[in-house]
Backbone as XML, in Angstrom:
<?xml version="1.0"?>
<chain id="A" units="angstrom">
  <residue number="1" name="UNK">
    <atom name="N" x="39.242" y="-13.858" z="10.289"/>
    <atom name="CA" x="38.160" y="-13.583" z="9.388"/>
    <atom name="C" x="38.648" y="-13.859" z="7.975"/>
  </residue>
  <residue number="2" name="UNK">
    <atom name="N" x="37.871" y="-14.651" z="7.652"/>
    <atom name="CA" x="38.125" y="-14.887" z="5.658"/>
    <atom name="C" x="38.164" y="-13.985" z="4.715"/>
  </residue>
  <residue number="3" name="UNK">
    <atom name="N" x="38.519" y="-13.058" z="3.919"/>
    <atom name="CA" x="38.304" y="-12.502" z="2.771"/>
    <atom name="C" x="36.820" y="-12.545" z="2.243"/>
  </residue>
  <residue number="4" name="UNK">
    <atom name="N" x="36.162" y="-11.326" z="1.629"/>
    <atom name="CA" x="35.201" y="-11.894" z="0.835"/>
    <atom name="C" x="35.242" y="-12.187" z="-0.561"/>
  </residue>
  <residue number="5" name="UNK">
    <atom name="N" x="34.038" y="-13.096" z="-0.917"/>
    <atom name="CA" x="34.415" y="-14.054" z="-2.015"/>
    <atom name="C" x="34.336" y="-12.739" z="-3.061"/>
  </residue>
  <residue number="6" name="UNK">
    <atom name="N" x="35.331" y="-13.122" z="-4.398"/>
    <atom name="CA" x="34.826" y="-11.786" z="-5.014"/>
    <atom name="C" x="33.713" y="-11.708" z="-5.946"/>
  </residue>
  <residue number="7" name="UNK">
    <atom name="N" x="33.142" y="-10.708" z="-6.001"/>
    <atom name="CA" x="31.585" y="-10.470" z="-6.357"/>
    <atom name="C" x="30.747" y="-10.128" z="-5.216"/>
  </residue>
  <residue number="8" name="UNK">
    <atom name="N" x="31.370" y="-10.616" z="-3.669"/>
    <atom name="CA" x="30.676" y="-10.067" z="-2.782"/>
    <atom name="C" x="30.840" y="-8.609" z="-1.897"/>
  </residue>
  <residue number="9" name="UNK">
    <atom name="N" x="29.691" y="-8.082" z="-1.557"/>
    <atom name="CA" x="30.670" y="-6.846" z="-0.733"/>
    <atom name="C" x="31.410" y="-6.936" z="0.648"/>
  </residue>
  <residue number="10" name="UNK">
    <atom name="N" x="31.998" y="-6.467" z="0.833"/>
    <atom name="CA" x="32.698" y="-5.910" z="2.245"/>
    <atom name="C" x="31.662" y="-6.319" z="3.383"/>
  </residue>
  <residue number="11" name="UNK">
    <atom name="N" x="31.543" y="-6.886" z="4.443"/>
    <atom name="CA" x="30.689" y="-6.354" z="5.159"/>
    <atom name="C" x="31.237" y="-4.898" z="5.642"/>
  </residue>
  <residue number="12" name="UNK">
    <atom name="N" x="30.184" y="-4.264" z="6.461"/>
    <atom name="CA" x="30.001" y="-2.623" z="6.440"/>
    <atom name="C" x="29.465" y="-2.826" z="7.917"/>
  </residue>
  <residue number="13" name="UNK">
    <atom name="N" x="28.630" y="-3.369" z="8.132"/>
    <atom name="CA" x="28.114" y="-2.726" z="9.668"/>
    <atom name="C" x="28.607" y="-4.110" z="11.163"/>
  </residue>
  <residue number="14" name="UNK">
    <atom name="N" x="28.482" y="-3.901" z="11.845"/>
    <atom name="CA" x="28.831" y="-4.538" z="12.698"/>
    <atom name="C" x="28.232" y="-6.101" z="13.366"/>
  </residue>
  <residue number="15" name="UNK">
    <atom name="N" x="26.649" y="-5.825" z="13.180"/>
    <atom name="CA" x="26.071" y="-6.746" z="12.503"/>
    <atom name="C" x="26.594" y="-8.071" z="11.672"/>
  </residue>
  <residue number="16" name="UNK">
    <atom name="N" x="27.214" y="-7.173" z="10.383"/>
    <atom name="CA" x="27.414" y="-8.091" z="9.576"/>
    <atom name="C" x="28.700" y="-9.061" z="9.940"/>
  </residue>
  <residue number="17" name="UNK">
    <atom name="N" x="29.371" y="-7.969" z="10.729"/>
    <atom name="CA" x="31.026" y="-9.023" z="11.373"/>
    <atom name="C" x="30.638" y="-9.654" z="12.304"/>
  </residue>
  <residue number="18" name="UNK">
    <atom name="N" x="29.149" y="-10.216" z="12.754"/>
    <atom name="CA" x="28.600" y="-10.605" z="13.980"/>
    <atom name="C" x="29.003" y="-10.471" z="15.084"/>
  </residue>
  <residue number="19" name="UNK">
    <atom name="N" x="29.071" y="-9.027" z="15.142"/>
    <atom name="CA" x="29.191" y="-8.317" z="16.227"/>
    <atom name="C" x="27.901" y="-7.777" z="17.196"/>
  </residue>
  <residue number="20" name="UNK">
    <atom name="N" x="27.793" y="-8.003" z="18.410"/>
    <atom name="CA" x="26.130" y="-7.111" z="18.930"/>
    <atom name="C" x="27.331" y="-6.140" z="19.234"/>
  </residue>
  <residue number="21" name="UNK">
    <atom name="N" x="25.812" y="-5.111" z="18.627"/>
    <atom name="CA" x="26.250" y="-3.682" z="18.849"/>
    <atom name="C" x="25.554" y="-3.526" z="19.923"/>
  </residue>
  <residue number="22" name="UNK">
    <atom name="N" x="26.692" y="-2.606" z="21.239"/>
    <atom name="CA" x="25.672" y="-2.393" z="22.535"/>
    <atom name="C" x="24.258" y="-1.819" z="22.555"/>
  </residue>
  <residue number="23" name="UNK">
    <atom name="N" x="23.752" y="-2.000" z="23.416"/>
    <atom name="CA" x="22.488" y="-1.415" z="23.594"/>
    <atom name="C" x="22.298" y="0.078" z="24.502"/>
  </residue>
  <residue number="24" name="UNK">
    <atom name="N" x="21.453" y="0.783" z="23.601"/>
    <atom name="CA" x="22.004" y="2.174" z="24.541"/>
    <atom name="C" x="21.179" y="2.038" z="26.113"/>
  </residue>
  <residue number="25" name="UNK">
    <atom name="N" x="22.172" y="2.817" z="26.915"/>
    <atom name="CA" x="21.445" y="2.916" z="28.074"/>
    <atom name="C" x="20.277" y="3.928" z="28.392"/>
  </residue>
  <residue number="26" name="UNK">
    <atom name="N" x="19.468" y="3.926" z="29.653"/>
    <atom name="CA" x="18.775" y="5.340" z="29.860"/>
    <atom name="C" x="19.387" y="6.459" z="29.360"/>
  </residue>
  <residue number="27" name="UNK">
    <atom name="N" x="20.605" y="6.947" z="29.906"/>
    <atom name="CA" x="20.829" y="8.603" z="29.763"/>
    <atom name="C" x="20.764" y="8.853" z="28.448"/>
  </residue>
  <residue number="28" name="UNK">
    <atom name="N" x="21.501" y="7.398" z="27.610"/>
    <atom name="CA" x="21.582" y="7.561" z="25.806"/>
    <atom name="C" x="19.902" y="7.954" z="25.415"/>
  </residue>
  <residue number="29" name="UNK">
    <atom name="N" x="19.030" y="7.012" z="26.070"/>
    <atom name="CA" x="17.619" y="7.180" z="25.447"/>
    <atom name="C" x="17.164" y="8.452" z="25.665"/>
  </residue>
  <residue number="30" name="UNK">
    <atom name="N" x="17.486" y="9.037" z="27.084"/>
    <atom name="CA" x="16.923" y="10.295" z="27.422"/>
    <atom name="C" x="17.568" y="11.139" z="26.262"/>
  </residue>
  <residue number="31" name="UNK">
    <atom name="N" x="18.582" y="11.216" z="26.185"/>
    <atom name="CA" x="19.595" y="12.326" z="24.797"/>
    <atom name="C" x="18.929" y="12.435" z="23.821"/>
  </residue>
  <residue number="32" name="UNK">
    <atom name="N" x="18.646" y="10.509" z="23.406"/>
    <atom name="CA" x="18.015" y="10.761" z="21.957"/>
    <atom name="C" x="16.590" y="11.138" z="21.927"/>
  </residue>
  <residue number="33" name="UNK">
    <atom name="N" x="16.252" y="11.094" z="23.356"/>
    <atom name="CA" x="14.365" y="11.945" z="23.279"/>
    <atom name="C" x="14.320" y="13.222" z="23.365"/>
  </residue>
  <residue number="34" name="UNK">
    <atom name="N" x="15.755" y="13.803" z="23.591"/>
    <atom name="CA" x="15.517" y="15.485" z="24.240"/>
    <atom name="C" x="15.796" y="15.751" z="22.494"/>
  </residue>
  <residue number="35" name="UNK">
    <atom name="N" x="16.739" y="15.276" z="21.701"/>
    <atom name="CA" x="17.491" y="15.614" z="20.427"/>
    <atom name="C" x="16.320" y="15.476" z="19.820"/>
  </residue>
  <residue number="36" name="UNK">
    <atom name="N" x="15.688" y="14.614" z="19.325"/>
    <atom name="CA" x="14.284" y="14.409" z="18.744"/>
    <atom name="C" x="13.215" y="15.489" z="18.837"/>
  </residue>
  <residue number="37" name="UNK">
    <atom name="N" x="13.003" y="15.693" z="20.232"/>
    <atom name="CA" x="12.289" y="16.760" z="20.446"/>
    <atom name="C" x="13.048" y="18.159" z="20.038"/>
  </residue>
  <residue number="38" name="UNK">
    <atom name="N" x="13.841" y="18.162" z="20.510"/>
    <atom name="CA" x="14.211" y="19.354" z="19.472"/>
    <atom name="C" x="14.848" y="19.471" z="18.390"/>
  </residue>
  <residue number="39" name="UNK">
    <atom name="N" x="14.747" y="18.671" z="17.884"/>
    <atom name="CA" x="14.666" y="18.570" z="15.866"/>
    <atom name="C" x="13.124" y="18.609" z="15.653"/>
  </residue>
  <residue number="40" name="UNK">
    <atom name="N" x="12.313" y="17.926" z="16.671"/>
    <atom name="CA" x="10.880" y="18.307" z="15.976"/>
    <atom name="C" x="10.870" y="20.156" z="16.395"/>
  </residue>
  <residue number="41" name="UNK">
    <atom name="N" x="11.116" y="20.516" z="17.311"/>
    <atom name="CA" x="10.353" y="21.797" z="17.566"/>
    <atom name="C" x="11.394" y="22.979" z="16.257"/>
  </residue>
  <residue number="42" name="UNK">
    <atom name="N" x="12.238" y="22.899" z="16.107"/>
    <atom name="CA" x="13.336" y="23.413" z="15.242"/>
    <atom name="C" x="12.512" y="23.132" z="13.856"/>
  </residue>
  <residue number="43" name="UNK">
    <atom name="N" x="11.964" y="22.004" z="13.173"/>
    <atom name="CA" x="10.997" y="21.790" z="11.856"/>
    <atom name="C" x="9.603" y="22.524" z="12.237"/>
  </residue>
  <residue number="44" name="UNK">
    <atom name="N" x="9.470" y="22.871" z="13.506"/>
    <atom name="CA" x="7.815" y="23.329" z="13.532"/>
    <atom name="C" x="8.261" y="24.822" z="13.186"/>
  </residue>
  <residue number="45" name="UNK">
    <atom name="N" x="9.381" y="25.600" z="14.164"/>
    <atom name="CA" x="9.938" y="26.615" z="13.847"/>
    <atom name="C" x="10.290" y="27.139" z="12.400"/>
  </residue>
  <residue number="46" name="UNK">
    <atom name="N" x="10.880" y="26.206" z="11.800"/>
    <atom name="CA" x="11.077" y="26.669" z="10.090"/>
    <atom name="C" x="9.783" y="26.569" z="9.594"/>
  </residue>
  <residue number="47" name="UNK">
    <atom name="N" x="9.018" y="25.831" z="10.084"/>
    <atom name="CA" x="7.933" y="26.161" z="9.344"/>
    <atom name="C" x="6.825" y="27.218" z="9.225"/>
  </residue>
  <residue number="48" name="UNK">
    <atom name="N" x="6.532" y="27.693" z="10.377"/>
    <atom name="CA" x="5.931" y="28.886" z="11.009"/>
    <atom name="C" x="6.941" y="29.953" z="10.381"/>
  </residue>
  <residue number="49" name="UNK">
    <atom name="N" x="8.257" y="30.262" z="10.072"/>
    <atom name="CA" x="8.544" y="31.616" z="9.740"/>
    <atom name="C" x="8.398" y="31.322" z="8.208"/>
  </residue>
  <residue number="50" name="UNK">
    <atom name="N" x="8.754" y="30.135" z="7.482"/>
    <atom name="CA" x="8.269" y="29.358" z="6.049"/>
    <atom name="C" x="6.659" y="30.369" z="5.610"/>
  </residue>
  <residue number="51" name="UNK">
    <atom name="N" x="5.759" y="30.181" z="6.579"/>
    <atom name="CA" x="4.713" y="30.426" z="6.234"/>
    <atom name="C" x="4.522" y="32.335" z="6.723"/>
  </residue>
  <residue number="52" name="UNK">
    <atom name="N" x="5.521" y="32.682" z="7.712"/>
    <atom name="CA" x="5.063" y="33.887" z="7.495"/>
    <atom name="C" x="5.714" y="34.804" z="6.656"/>
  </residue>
  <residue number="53" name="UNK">
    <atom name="N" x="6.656" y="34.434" z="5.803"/>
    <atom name="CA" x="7.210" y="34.288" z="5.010"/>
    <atom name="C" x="6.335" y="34.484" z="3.699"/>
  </residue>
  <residue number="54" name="UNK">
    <atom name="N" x="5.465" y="33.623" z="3.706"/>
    <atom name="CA" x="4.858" y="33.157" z="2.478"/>
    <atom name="C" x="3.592" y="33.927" z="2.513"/>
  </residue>
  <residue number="55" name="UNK">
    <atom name="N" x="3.368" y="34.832" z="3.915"/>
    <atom name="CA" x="1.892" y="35.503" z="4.008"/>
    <atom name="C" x="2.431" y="37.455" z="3.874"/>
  </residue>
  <residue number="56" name="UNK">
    <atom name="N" x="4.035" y="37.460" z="3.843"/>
    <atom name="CA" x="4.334" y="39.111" z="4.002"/>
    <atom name="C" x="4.305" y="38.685" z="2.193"/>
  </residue>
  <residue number="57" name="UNK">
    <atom name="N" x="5.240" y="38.034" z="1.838"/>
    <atom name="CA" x="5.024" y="38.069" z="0.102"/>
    <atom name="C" x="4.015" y="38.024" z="-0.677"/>
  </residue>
  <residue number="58" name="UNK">
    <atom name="N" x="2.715" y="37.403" z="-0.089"/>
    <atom name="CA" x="1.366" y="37.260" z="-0.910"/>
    <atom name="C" x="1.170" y="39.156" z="-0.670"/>
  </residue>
  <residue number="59" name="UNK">
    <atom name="N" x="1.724" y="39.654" z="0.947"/>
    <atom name="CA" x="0.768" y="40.798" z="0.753"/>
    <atom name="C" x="1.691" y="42.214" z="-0.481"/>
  </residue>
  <residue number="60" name="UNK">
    <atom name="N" x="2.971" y="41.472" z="-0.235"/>
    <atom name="CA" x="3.873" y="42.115" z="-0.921"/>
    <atom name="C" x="3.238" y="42.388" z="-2.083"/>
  </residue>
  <residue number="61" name="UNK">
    <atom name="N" x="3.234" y="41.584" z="-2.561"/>
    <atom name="CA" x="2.668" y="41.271" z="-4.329"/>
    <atom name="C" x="1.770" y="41.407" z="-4.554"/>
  </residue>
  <residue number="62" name="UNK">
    <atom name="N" x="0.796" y="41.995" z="-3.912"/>
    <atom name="CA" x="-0.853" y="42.466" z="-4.113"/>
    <atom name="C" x="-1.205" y="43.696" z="-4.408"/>
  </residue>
  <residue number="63" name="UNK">
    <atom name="N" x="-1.864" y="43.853" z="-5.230"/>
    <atom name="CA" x="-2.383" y="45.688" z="-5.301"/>
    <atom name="C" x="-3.252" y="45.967" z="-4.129"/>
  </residue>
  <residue number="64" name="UNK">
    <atom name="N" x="-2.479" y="47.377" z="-3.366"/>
    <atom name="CA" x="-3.341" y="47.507" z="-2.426"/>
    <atom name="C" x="-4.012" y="49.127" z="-2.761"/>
  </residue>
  <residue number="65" name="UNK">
    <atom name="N" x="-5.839" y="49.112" z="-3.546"/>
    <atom name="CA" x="-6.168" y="50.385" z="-3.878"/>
    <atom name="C" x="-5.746" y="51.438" z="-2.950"/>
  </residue>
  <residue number="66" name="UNK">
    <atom name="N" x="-6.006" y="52.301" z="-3.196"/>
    <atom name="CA" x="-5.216" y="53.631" z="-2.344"/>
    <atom name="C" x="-7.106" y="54.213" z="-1.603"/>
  </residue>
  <residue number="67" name="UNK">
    <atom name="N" x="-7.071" y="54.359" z="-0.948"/>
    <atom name="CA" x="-8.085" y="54.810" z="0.168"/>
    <atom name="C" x="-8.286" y="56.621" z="0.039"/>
  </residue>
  <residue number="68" name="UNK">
    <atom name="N" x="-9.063" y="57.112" z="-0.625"/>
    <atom name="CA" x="-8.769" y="58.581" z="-0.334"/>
    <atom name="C" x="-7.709" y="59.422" z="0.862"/>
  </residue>
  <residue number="69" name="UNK">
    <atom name="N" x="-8.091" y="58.590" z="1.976"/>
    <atom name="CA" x="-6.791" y="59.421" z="2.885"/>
    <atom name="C" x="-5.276" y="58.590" z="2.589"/>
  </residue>
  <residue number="70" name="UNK">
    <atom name="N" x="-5.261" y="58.037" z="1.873"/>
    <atom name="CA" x="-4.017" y="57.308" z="1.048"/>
    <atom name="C" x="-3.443" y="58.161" z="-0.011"/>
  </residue>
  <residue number="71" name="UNK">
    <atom name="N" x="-4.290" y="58.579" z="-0.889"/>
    <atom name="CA" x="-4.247" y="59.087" z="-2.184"/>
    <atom name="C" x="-3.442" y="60.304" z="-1.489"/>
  </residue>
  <residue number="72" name="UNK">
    <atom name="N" x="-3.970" y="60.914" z="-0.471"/>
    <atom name="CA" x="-3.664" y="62.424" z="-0.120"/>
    <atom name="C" x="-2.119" y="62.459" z="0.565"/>
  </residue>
  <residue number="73" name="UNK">
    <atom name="N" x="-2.140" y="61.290" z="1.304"/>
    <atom name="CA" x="-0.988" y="61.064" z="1.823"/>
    <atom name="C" x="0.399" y="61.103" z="0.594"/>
  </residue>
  <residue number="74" name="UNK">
    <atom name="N" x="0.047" y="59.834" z="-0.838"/>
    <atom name="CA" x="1.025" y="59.897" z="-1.991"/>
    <atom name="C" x="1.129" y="61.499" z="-2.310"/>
  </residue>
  <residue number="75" name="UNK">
    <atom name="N" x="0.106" y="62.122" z="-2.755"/>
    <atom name="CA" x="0.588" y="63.302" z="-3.301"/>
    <atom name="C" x="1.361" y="64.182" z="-2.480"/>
  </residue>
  <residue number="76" name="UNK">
    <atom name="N" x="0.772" y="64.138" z="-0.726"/>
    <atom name="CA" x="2.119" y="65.385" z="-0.127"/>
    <atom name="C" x="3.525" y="64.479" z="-0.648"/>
  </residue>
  <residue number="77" name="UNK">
    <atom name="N" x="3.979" y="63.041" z="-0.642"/>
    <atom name="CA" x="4.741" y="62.641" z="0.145"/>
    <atom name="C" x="5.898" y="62.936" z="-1.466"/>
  </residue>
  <residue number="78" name="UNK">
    <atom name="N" x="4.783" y="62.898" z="-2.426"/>
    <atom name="CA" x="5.524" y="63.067" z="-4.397"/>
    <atom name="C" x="5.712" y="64.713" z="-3.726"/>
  </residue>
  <residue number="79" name="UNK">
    <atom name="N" x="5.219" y="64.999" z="-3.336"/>
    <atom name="CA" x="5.791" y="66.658" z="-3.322"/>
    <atom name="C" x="6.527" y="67.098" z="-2.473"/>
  </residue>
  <residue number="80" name="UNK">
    <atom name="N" x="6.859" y="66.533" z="-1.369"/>
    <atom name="CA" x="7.812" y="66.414" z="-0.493"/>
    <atom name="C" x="9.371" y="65.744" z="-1.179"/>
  </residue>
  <residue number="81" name="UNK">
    <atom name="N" x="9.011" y="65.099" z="-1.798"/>
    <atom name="CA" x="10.626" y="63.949" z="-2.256"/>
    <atom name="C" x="10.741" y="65.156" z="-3.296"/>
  </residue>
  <residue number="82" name="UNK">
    <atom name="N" x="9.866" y="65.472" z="-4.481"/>
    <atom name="CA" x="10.458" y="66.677" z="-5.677"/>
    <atom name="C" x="10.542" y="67.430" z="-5.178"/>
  </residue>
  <residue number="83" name="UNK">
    <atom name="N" x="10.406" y="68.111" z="-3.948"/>
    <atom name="CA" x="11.300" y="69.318" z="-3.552"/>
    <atom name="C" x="12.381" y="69.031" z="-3.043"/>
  </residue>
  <residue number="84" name="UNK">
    <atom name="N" x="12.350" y="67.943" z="-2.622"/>
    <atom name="CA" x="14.008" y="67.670" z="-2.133"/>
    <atom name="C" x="14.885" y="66.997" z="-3.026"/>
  </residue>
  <residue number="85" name="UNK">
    <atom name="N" x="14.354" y="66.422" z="-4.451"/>
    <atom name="CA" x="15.024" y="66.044" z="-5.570"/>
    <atom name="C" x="15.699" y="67.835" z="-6.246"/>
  </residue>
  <residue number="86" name="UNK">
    <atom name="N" x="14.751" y="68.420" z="-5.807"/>
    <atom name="CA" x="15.494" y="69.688" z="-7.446"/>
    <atom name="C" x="16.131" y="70.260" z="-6.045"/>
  </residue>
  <residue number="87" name="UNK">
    <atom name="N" x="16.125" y="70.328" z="-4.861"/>
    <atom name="CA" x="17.139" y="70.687" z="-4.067"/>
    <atom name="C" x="18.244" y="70.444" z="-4.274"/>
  </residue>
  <residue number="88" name="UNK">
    <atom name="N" x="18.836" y="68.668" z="-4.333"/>
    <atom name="CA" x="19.781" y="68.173" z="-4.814"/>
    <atom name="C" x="20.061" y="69.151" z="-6.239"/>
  </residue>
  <residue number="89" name="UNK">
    <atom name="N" x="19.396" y="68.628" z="-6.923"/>
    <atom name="CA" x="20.249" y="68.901" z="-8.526"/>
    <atom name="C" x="20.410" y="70.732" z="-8.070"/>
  </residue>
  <residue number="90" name="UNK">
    <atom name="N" x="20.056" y="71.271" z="-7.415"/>
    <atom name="CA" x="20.499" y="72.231" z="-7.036"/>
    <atom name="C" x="22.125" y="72.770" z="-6.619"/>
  </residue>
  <residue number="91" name="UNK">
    <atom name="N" x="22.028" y="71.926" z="-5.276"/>
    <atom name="CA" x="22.807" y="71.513" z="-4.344"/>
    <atom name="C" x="24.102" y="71.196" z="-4.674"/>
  </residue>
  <residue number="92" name="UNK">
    <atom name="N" x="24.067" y="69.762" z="-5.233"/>
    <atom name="CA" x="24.933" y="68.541" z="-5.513"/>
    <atom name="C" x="25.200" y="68.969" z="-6.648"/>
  </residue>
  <residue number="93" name="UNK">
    <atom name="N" x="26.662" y="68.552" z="-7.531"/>
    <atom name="CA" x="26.963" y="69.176" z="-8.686"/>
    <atom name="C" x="26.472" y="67.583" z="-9.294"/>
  </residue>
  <residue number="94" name="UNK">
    <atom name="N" x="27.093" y="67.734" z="-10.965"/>
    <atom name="CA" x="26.529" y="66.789" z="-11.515"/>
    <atom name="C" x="27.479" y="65.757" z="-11.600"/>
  </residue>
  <residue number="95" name="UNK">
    <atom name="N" x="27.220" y="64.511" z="-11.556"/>
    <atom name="CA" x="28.220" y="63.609" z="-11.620"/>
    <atom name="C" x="27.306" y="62.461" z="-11.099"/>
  </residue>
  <residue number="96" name="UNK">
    <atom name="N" x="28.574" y="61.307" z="-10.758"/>
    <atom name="CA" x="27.873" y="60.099" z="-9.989"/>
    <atom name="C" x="27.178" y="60.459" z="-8.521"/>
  </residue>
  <residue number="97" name="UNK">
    <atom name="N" x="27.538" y="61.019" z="-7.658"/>
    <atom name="CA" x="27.410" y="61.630" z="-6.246"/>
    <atom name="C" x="25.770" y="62.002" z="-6.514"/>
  </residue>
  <residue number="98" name="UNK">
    <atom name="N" x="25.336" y="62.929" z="-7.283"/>
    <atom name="CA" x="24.013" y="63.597" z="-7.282"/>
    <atom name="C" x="22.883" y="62.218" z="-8.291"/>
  </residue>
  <residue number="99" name="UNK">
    <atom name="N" x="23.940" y="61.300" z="-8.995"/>
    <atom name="CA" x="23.289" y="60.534" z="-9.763"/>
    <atom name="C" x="22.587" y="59.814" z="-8.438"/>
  </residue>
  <residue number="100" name="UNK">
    <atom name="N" x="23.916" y="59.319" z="-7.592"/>
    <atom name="CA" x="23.499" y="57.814" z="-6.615"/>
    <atom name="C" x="22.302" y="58.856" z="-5.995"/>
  </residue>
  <residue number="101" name="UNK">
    <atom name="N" x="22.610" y="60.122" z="-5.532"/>
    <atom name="CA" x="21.552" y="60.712" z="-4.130"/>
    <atom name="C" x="20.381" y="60.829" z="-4.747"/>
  </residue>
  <residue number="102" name="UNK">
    <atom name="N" x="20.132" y="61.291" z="-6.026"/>
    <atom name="CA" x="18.422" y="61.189" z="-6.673"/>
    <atom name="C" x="18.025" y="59.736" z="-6.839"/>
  </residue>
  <residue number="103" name="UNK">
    <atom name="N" x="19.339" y="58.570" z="-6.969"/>
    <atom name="CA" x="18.502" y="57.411" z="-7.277"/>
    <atom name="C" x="17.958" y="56.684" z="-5.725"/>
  </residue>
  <residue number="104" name="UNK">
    <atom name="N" x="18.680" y="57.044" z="-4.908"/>
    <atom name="CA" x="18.617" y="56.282" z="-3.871"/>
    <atom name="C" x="16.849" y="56.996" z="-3.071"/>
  </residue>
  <residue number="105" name="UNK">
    <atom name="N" x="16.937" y="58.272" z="-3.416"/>
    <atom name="CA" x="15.733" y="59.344" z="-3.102"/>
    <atom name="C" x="14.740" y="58.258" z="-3.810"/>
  </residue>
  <residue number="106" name="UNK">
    <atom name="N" x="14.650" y="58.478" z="-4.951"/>
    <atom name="CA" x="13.871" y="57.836" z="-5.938"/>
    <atom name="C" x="13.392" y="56.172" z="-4.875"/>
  </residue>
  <residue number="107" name="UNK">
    <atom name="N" x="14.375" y="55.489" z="-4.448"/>
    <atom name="CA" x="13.882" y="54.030" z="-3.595"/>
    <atom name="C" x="13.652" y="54.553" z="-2.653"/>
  </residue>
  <residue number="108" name="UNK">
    <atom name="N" x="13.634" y="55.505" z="-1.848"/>
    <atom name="CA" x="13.064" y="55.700" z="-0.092"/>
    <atom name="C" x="11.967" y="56.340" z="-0.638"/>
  </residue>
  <residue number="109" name="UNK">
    <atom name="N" x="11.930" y="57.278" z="-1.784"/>
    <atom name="CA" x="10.273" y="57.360" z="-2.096"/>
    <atom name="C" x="9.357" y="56.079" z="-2.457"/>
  </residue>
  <residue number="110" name="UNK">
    <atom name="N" x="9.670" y="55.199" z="-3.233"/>
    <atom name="CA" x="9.082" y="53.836" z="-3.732"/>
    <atom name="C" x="8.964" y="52.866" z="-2.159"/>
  </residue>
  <residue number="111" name="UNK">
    <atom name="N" x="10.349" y="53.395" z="-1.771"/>
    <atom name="CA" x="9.446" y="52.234" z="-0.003"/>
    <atom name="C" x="8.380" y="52.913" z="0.872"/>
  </residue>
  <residue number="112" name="UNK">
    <atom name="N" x="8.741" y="54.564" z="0.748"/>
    <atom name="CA" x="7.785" y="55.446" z="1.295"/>
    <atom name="C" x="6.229" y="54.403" z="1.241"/>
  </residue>
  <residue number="113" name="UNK">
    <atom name="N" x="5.920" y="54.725" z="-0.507"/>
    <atom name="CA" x="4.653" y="54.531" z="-0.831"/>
    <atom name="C" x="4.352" y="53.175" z="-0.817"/>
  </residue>
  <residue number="114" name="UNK">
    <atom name="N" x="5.420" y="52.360" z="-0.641"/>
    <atom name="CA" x="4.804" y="50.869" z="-0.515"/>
    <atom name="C" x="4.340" y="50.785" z="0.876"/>
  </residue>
  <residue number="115" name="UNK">
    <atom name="N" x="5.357" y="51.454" z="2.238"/>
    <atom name="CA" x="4.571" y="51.571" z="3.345"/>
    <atom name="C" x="3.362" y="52.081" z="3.420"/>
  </residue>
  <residue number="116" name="UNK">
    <atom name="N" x="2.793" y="53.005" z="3.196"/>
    <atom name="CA" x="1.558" y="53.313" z="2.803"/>
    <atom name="C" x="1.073" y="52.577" z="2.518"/>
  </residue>
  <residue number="117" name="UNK">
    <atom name="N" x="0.915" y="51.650" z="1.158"/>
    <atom name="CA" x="-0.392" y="51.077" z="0.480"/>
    <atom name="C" x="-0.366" y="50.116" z="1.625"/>
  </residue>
  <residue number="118" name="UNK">
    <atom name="N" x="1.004" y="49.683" z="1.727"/>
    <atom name="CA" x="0.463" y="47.982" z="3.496"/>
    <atom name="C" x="0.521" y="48.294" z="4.249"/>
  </residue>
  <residue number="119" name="UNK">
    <atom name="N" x="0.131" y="49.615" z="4.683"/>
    <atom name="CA" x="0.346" y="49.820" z="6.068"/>
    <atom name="C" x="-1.352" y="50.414" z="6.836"/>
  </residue>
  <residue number="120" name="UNK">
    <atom name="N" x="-1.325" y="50.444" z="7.747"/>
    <atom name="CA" x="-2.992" y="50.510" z="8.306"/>
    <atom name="C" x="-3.128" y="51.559" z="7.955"/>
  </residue>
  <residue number="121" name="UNK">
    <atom name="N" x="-2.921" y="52.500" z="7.170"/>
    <atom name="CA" x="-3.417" y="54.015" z="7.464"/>
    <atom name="C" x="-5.183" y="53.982" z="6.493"/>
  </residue>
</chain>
């Protein structure tokens, strides 16, 4: 084989060294139809959780009014967490320990009431 001239490229594929590249057989074709098919069903899959995905965040991010038997539900559930908040500061001396346990109270109340507003009640 000659050098290429310079300014030209390399050949690169097999082709180009005029080579035939074999031809695949059945079992190869069957492989590459099963692989295909499941690269398509794997893109249908990302896409379906893509979108349910995209339907828990729309509800995420929505005001959901509070329903009178909603409303009643927030107020036991605020009076349930502040009795167990001044329990703590009771309880727990002061420091980081009683800081983290009222803040963390403070988020299981805030998921409390987000279950509520999305939730069937």
């Amino acid at each position: 084989m000659t050098k290429p001239e310079i300014g030209h490229a390399a050949p690169r594929t097999a082709a180009e060294f005029g080579q035939e590249l074999p031809s695949a057989g059945p079992d190869e074709e069957a492989q590459l139809a099963a692989a295909q098919r499941e690269n398509e069903r794997l893109e249908r899959e990302v896409e379906r959780r893509r979108q349910e995905i995209i339907r828990r965040v729309k509800r995420d991010f929505t005001y959901h009014a509070p329903t009178p038997e909603k409303a009643r539900l927030y107020e036991d559930l605020r009076r349930r967490y502040l009795e167990l908040a001044l329990f703590l500061v009771d309880v727990v001396p002061p420091g980081r320990e009683q800081s983290l346990a009222l803040t963390d109270l403070e988020r299981s109340c805030q998921s409390a009431n987000a279950g509520i507003a999305r939730g069937g009640v």
